[in-house]
N, C-alpha and C positions, 0 to 999 in steps of 0.2 A: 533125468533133468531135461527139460526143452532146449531146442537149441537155441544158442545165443543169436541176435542181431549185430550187424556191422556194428554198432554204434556201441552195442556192448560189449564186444570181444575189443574194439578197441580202447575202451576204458580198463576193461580189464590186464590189456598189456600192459597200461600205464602206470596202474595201482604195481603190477609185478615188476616193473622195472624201482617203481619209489617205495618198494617195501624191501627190495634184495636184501638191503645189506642188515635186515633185522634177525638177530641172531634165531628165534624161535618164531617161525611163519607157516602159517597151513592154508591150505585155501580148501574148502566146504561148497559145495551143494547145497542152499541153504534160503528160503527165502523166494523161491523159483527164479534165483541168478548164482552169482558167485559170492561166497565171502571169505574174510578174510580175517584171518585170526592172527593176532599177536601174542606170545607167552600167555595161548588159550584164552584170550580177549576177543571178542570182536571190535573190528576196528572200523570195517567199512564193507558194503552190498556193492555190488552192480546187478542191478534190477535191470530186467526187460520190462517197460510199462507198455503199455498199448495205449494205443489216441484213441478214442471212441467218439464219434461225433455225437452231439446232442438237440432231440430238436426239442425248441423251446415254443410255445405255445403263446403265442402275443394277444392271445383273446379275452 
């Protein structure tokens, strides 16, 4: 798996903090971020997206 960005590992602490107290929880490599399964559901990604600048053609 790639490594996460600030922006996603802090997402991801916060999905971990507000999934705790779900009796059946796994978190997956999935999607080239994190996911997170509830009694084997998916429930929610934290995706790394990347900005790509685009140039547009005004002609």
């Amino acid at each position: 798996m790639a490594p996460t960005t600030e922006p996603q590992q802090r997402l991801i602490t916060r999905l971990r903090a507000l999934l705790a107290d779900e009796p059946v929880l796994r978190e997956v490599a999935m999607f080239g971020g994190r996911s997170f399964m509830v009694d084997e559901k998916l429930v929610v990604s934290a995706l790394a997206l990347e900005r790509r600048a685009q140039a547009r053609s005004t002609g």
